[in-house]
N, C-alpha and C positions, 0 to 999 in steps of 0.2 A: 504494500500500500504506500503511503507517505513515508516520506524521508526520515523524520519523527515516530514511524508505528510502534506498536511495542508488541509488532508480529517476533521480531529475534530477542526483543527485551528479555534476558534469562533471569532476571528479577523476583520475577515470582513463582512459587511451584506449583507448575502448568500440573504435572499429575496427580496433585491433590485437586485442583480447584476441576480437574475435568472430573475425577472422582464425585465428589460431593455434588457436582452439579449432577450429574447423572443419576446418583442418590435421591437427590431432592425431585428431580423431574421424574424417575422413576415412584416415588411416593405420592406426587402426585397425579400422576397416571392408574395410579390404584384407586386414590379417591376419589375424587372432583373433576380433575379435565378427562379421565376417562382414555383414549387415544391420543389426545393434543400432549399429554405428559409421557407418553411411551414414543413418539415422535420426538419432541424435544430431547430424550435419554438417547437416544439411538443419535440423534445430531451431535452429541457432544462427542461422542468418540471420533468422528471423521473432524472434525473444526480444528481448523487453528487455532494457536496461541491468541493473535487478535480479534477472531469470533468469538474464544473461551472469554475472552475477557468483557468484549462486548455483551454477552448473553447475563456473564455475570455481576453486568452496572446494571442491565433491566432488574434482574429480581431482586438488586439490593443490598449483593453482597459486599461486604467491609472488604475490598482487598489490599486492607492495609496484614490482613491475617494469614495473606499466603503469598507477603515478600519474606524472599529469602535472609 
């Protein structure tokens, strides 16, 4: 992407934060969104560093919790 992405930024650990998200979208694909949260789960394992991160400023995550 941009000059600035934090697609190679090794800052933060990408395989926890793709974990948990997968976690969390996996939990809610059991409850409430039904398919939309088993979609979401399945998206995090193919995404980039900068989609991972992107997906996880949507649902709000601190990622001040997963610099290294």
């Amino acid at each position: 992407m941009g000059f600035f992405s934090d697609d190679d930024n090794q800052e933060y650990d990408y395989k926890r934060l793709r974990s948990d998200l997968a976690n969390d979208y996996g939990a809610m694909g059991a409850t409430f969104l039904g398919g939309l949260g088993f979609v979401n789960m399945m998206e995090t394992e193919d995404a980039s560093n900068e989609e991972l991160l992107r997906m996880a400023r949507r649902e709000g995550y601190n990622l001040n919790r997963y610099k290294k």
